[in-house]
MDAnalysis code that builds the backbone (N, CA, C; Angstrom):
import MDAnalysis as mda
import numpy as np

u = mda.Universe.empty(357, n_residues=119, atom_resindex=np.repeat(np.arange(119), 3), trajectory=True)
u.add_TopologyAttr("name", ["N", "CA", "C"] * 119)
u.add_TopologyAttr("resid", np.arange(1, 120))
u.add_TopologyAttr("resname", ["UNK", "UNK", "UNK", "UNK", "UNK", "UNK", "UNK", "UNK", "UNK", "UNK", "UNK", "UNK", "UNK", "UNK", "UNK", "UNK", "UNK", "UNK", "UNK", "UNK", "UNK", "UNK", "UNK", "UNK", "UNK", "UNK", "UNK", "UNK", "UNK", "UNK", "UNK", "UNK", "UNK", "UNK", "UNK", "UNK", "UNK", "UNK", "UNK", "UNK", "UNK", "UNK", "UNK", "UNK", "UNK", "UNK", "UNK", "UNK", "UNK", "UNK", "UNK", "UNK", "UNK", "UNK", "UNK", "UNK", "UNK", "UNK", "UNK", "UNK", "UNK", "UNK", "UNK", "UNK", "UNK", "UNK", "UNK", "UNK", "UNK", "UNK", "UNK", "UNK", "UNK", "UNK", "UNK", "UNK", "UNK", "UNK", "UNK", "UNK", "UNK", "UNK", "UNK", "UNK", "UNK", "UNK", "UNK", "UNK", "UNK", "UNK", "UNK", "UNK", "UNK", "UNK", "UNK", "UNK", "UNK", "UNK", "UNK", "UNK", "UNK", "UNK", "UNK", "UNK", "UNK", "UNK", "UNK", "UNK", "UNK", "UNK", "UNK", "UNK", "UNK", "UNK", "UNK", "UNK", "UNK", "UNK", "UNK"])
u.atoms.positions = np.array([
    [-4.266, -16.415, -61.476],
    [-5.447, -16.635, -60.678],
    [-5.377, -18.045, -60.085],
    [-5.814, -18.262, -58.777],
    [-5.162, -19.628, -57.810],
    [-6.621, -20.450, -58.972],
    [-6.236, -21.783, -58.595],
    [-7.117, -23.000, -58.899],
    [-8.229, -22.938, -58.276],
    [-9.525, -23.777, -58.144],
    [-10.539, -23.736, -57.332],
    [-10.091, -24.382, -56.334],
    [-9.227, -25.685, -56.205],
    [-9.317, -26.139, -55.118],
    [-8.552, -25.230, -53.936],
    [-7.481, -24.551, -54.792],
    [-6.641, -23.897, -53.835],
    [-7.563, -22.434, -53.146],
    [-8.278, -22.094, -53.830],
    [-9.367, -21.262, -53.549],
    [-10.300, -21.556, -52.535],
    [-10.726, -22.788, -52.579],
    [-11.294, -23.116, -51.788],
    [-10.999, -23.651, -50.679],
    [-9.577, -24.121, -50.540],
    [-8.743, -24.154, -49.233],
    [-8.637, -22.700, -48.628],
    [-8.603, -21.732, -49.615],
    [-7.999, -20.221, -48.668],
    [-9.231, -20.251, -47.972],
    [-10.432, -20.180, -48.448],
    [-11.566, -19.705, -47.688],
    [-11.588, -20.364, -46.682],
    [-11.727, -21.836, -47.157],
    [-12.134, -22.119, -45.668],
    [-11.229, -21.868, -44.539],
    [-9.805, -21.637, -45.316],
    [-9.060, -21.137, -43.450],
    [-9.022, -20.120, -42.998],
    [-9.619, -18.879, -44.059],
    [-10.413, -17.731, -43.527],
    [-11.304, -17.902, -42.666],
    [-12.335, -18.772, -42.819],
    [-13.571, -18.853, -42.025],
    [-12.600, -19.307, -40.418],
    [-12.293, -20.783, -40.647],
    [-11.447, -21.229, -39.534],
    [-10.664, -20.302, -38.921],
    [-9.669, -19.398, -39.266],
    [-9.183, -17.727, -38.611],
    [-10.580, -16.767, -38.140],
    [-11.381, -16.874, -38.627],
    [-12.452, -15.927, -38.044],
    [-13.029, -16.135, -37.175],
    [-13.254, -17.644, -36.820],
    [-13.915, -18.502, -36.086],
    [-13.270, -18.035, -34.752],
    [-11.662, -18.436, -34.572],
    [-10.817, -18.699, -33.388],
    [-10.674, -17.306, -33.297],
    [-10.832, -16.187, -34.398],
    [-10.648, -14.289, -34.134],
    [-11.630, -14.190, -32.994],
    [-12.913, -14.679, -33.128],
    [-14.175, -14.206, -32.518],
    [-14.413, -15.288, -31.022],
    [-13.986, -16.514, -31.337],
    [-13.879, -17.061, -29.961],
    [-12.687, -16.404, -28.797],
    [-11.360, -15.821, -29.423],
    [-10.443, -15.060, -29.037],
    [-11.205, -13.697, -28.368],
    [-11.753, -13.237, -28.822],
    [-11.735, -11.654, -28.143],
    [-13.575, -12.070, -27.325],
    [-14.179, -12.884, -27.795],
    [-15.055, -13.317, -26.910],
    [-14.904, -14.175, -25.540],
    [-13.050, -14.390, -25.660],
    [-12.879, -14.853, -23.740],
    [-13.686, -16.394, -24.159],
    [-14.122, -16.901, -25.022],
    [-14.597, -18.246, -25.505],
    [-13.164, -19.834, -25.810],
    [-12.532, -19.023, -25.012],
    [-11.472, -20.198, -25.260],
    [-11.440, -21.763, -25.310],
    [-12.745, -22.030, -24.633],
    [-13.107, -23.942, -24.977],
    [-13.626, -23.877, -26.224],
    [-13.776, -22.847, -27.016],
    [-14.210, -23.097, -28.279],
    [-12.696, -23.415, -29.118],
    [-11.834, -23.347, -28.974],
    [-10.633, -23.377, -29.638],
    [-9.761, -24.731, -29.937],
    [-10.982, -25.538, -29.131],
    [-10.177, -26.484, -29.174],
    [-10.652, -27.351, -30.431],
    [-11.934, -26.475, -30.979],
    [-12.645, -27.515, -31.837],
    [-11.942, -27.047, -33.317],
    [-11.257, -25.244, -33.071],
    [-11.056, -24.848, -34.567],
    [-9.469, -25.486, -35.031],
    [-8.854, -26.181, -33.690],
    [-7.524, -26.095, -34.359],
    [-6.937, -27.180, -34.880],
    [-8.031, -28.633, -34.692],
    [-7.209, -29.691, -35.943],
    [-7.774, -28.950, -37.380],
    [-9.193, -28.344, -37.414],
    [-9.139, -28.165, -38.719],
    [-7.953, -27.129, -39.399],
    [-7.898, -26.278, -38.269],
    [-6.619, -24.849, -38.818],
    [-5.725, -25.704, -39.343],
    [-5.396, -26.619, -38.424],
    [-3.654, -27.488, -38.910],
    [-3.782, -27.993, -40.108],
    [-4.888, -28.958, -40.286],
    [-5.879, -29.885, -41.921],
    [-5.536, -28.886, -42.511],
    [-5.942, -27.773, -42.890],
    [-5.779, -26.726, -43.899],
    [-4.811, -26.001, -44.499],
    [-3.930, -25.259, -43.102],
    [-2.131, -25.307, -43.375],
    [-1.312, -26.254, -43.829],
    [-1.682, -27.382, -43.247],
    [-1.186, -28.477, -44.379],
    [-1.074, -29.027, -45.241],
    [-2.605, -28.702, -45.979],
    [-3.029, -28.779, -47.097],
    [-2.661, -27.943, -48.025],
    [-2.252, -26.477, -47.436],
    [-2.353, -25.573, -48.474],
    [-0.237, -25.132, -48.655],
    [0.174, -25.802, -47.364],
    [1.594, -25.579, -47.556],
    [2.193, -27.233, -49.176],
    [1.033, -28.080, -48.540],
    [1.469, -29.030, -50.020],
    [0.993, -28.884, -51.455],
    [0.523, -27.420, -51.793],
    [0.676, -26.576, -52.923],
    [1.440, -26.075, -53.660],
    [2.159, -25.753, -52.411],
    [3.180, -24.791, -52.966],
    [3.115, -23.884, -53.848],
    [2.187, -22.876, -53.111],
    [1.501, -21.941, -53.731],
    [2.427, -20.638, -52.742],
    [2.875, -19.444, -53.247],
    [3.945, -18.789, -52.629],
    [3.832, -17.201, -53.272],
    [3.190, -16.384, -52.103],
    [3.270, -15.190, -52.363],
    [1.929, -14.280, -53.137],
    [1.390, -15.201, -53.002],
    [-0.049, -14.491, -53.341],
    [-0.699, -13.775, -53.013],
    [-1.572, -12.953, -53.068],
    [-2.086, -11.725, -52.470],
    [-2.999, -12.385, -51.327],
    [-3.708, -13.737, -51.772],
    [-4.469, -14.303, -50.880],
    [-3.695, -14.806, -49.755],
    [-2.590, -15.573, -49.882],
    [-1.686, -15.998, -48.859],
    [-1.342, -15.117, -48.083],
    [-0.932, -13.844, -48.259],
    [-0.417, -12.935, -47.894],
    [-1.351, -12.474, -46.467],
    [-2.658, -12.318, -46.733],
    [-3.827, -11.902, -45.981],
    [-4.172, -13.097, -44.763],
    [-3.800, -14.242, -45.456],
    [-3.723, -15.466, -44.559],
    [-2.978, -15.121, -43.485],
    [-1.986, -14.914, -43.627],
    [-0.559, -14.770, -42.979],
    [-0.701, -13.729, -42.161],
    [-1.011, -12.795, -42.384],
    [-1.440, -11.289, -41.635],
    [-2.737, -11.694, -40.470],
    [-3.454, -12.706, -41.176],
    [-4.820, -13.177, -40.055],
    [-4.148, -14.651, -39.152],
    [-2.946, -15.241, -39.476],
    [-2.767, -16.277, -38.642],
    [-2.028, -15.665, -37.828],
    [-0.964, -14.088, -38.109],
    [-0.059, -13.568, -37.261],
    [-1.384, -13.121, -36.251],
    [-1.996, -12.022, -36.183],
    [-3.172, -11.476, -35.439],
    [-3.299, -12.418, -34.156],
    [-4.268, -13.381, -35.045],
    [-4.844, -14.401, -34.111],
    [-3.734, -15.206, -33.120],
    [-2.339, -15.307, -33.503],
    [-1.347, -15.431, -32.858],
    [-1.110, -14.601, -31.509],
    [-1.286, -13.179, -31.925],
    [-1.047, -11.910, -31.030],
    [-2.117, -12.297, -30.047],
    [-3.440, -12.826, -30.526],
    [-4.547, -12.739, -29.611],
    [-4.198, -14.096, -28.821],
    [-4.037, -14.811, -29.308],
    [-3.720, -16.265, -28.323],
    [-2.623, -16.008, -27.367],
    [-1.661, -15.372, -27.410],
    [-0.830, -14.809, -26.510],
    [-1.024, -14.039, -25.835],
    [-1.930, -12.547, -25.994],
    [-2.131, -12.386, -25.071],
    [-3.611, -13.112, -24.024],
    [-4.067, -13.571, -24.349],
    [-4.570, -14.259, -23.849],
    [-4.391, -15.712, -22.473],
    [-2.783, -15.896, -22.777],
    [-2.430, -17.054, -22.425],
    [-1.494, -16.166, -21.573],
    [-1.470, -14.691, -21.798],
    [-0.483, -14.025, -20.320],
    [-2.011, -13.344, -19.171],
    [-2.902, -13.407, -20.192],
    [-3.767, -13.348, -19.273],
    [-4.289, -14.276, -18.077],
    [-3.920, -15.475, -18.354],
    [-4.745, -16.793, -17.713],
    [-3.255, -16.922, -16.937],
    [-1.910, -16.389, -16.911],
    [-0.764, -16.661, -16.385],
    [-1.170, -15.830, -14.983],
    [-1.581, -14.639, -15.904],
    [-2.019, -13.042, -14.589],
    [-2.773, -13.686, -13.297],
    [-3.755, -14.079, -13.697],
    [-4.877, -14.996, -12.912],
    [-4.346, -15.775, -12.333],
    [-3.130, -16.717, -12.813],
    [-3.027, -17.707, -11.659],
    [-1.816, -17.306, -11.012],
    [-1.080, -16.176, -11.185],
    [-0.411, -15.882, -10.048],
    [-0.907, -15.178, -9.005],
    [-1.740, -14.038, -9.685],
    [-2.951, -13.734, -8.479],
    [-3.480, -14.237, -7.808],
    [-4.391, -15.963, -8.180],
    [-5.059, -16.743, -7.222],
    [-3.819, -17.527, -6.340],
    [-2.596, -17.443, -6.858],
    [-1.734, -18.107, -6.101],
    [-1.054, -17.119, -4.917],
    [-0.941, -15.961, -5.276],
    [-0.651, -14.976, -4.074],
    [-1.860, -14.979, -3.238],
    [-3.303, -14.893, -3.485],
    [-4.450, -14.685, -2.581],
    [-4.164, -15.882, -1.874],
    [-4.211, -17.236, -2.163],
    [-3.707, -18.271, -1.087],
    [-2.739, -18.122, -0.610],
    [-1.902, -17.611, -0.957],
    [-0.239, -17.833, 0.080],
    [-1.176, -16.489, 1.411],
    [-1.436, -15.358, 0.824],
    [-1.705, -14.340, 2.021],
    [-2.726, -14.968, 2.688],
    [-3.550, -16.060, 2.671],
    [-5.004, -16.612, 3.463],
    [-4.148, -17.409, 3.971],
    [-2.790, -18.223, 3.753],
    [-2.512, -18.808, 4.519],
    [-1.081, -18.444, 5.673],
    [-0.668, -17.253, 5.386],
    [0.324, -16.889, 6.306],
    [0.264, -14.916, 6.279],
    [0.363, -14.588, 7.250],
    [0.820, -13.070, 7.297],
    [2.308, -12.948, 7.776],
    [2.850, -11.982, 6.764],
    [4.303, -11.421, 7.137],
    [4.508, -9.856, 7.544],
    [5.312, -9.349, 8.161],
    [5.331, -8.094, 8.150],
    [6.913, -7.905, 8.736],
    [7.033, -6.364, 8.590],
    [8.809, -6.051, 8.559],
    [9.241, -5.686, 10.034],
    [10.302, -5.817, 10.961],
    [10.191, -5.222, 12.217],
    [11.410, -4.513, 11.863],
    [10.851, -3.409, 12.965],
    [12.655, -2.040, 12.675],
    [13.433, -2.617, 12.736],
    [13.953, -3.723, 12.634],
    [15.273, -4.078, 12.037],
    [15.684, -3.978, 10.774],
    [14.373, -4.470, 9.922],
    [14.234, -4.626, 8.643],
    [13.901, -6.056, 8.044],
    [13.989, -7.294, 9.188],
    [13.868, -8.594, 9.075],
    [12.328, -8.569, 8.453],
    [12.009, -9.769, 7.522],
    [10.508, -10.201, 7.316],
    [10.389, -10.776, 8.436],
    [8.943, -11.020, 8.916],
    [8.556, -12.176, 9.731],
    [7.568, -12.440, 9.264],
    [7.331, -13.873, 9.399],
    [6.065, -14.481, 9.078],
    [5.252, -15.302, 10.153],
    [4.179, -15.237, 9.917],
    [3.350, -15.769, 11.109],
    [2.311, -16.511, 10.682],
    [1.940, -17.751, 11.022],
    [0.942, -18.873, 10.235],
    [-0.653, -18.140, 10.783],
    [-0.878, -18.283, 9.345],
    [-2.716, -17.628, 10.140],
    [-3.122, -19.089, 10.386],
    [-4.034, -18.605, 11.729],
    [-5.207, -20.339, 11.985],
    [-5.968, -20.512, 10.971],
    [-6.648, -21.870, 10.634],
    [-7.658, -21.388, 9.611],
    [-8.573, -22.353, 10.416],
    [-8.787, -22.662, 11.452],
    [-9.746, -23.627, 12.574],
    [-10.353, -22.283, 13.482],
    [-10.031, -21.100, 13.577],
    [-10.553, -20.180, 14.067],
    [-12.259, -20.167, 14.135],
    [-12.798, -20.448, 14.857],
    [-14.608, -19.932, 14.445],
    [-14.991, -19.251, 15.806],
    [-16.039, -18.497, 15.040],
    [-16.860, -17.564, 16.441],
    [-18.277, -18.939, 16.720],
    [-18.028, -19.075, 18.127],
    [-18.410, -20.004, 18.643],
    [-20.262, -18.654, 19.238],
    [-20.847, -19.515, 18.421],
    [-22.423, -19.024, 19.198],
    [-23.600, -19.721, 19.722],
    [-23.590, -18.794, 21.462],
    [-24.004, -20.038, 21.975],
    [-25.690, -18.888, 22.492],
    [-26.211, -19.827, 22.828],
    [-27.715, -19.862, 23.116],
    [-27.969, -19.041, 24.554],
])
């Protein structure tokens, strides 16, 4: 049976994993920045135990892999987004199209264009 203190390190990096679980799938990602010196404080704390193979560790490990899975995809999500907002500007700022040859061409859109309304 672990010690109290070591006991009381697991929990709290349970809580700290639950914390960043629920800011994760809540799209709350500025919250993450507050859970992860403590995550690190705690892994560090609990790797200078040297405590190895425990049923509790074990569950740790299974909730730091997870939350791993979720931070990744997450971080191909925010990749998705900015290649999208980066294609929507390239097409606002140029149109291309193919001629029966098969050549691209590209053509600069104006962006000084306005409908002039007059009185």
């Amino acid at each position: 049976m672990p010690k109290i203190p070591e006991t009381s390190l697991i929990k709290s990096l349970e809580e700290v994993l639950e914390l960043e679980r629920n800011a994760l799938v809540r799209g709350e990602l500025d919250r993450l920045h507050h859970t992860a010196p403590e995550k690190e404080k705690l892994i560090g704390a609990i790797n200078d135990l040297d405590v190895f193979g425990s049923d509790e560790l074990i569950s740790l490990q299974k909730k730091v892999e997870r939350n791993q899975e979720l931070l990744n995809s997450a971080a191909e999500g925010i990749r998705a987004v900015a290649n999208r907002m980066a294609e929507l500007r390239r097409v606002r700022q140029e149109f291309s199209t193919y001629g029966a040859d098969g050549q691209r061409s590209e053509f600069a859109v104006r962006h000084q264009a306005k409908l002039e309304k007059r009185a």
